[in-house]
C-alpha positions as MATLAB code, in Angstrom:
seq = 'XXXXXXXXXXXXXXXXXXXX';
ca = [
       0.000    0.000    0.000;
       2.615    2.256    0.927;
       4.359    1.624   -2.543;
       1.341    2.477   -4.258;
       0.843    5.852   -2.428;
       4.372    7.065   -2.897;
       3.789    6.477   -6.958;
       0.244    8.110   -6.528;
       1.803   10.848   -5.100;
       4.878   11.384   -7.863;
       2.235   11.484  -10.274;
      -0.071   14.122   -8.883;
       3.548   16.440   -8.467;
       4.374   15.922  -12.184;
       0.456   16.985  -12.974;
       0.852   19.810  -10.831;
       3.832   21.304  -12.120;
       2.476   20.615  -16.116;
      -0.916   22.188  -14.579;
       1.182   25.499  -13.439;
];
């Protein structure tokens, strides 16, 4: 679970910074 939520998170940082 913790695996999945550390990818989860990378992701929503790259969409944030493409977003901005």
């Amino acid at each position: 679970t913790n695996r999945s939520h550390t990818s989860h998170g990378n992701e929503n940082k790259k969409g944030n910074k493409e977003n901005e």
